[in-house]
C-alpha positions as CSV (number, residue, x, y, z in Angstrom):
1,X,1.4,-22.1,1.7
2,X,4.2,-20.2,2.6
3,X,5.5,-16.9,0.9
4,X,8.8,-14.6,0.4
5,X,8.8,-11.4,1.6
6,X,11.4,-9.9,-1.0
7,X,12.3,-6.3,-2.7
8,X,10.6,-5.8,-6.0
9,X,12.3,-6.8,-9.7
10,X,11.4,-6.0,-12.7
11,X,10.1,-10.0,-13.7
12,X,7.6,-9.0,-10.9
13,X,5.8,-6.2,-12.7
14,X,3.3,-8.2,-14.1
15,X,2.3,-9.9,-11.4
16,X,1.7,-6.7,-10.1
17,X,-0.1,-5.7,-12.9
18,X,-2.2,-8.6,-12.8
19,X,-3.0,-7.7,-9.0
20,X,-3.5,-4.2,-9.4
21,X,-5.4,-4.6,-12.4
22,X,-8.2,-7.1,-10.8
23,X,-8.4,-5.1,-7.9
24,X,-9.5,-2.3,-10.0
25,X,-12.0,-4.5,-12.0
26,X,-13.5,-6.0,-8.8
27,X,-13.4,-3.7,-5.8
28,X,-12.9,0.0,-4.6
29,X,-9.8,-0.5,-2.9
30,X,-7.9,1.7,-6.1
31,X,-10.5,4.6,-7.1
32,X,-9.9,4.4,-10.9
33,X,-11.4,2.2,-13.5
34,X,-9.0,2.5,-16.4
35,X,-7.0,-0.9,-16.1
36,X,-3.4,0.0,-15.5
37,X,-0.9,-1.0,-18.2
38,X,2.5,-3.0,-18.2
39,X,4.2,0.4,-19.1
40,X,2.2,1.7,-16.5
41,X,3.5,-0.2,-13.5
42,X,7.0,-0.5,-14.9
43,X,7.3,3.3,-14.5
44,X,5.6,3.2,-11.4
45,X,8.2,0.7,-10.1
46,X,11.2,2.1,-11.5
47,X,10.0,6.0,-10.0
48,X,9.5,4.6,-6.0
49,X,13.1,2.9,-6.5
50,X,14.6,5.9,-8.0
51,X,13.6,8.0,-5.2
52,X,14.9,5.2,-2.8
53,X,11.3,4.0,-2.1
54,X,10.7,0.2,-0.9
55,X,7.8,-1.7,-3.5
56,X,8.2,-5.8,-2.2
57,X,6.6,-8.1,-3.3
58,X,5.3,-11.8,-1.3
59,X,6.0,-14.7,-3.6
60,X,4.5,-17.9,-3.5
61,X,6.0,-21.4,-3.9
62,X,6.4,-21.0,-7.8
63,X,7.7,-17.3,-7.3
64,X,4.7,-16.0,-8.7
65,X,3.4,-12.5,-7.0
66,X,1.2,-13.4,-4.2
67,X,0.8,-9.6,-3.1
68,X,2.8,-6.5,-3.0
69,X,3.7,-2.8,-1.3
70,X,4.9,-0.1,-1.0
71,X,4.9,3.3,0.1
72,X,5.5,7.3,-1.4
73,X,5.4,11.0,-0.5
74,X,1.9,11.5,1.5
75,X,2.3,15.1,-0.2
76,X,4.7,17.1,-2.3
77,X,5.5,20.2,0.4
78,X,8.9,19.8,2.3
79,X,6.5,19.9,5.5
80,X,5.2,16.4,4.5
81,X,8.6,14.9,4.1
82,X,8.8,12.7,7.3
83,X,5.1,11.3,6.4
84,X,4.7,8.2,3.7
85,X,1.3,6.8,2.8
86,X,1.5,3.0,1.8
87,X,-0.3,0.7,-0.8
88,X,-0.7,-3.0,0.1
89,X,-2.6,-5.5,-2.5
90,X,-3.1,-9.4,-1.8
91,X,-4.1,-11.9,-4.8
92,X,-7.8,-12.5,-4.8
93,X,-6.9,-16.5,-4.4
94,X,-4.2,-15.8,-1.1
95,X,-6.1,-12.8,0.8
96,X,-7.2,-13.8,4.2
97,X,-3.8,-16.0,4.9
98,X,-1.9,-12.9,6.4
99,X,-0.2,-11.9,3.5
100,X,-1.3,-8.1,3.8
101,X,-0.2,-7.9,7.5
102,X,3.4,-9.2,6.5
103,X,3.8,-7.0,3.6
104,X,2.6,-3.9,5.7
105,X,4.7,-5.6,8.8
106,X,7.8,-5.3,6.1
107,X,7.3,-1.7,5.6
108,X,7.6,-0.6,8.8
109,X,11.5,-0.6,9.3
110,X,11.9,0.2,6.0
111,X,10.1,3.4,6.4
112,X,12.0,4.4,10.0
113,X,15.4,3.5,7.8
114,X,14.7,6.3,5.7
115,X,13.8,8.8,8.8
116,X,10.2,8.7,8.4
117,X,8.1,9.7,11.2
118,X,4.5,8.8,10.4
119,X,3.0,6.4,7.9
120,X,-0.2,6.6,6.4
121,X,-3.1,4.4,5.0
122,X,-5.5,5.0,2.8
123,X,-8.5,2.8,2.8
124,X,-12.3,3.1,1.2
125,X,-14.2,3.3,4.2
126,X,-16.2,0.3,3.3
127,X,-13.5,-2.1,3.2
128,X,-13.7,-3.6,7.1
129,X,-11.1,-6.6,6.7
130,X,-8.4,-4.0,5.6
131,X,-9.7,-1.5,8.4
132,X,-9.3,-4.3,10.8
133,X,-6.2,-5.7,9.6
134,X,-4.1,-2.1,10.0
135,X,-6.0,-1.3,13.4
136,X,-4.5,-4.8,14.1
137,X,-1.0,-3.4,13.6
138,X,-1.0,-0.1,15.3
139,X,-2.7,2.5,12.3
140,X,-5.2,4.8,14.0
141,X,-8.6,5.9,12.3
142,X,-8.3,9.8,12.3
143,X,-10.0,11.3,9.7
144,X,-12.5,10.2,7.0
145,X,-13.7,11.8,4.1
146,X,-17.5,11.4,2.7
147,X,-17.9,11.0,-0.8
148,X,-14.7,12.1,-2.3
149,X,-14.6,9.2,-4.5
150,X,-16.6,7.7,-7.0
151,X,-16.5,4.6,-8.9
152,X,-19.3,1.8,-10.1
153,X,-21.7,4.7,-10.4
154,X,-21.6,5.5,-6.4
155,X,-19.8,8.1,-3.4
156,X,-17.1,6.4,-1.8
157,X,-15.8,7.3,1.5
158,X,-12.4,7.4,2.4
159,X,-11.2,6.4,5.9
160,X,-7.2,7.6,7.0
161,X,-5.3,5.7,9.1
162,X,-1.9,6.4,10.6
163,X,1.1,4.7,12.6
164,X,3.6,6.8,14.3
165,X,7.3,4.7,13.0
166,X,8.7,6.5,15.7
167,X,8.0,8.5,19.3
168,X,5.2,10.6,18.9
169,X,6.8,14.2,19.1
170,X,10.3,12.5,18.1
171,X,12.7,15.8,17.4
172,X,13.4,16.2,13.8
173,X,15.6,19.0,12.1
């Protein structure tokens, strides 16, 4: 099945709630357990596009949300300012078909558009197949954290991954 990679609307959000909010039932890929709300994701959206910020989505056949992403500050200091860390979620019923790769693919340009230098991933340390799937496009392992998260009553590690968007060293002002 073939999807769209397209910028976010707001007829999107709850898809994206839908996603985000199974992902948080099911799996430690998001370190919370409250279920996110429609309000919730609606400011969420509308705060990465104020701040010029991509969120796409992939949509299926029907135009239904097949997976989405995005990207933010890493941190708040001015240092940090070339440096984005990215989200990337994929349907239960489409993961494994690519979708992921694409959406994290899409990013890329976007991110050196708006003069970013590095961007960041990160990813429970347990979850191979997303490990794998952004070694696969360039992000490095460089750091990971042990047990700074916890969720269904257990220590989560966190892994970081990074992938330059431009020359490594690239002058800035």
């Amino acid at each position: 099945m073939a999807v769209l990679i397209r910028d976010a609307a707001e007829a999107d959000v709850s898809g994206i709630l839908a996603i985000t909010n199974d992902v948080i039932a099911t799996s430690t890929a998001i370190y919370t357990e409250s279920p996110a709300t429609l309000e919730d994701r609606r400011t969420w959206l509308k705060g990465r596009q104020d701040l010029g910020y991509p969120v796409i989505v992939a949509a299926d056949e029907t135009g239904a949300v097949a997976g989405f992403a995005s990207f933010g500050d890493f941190r708040a200091w001015p240092g940090y300012r070339y440096s984005v860390e990215h989200s990337v979620h994929v349907r239960a019923d489409r993961r494994g078909q690519g979708i992921g790769s694409r959406l994290v693919s899409a990013l890329l340009p976007r991110a050196a558009a708006l003069g970013k230098h590095v961007i960041i991933a990160g990813i429970d340390a347990a979850n191979a197949p997303s490990i794998r799937m952004h070694e696969r496009l360039g992000f490095e392992r460089v750091a990971q954290f042990r047990e700074v998260g916890r969720k269904f009553g257990r220590w989560l590690d966190l892994a970081f991954l990074q992938r330059m968007i431009d020359a490594p060293g690239a002058r800035r002002a």
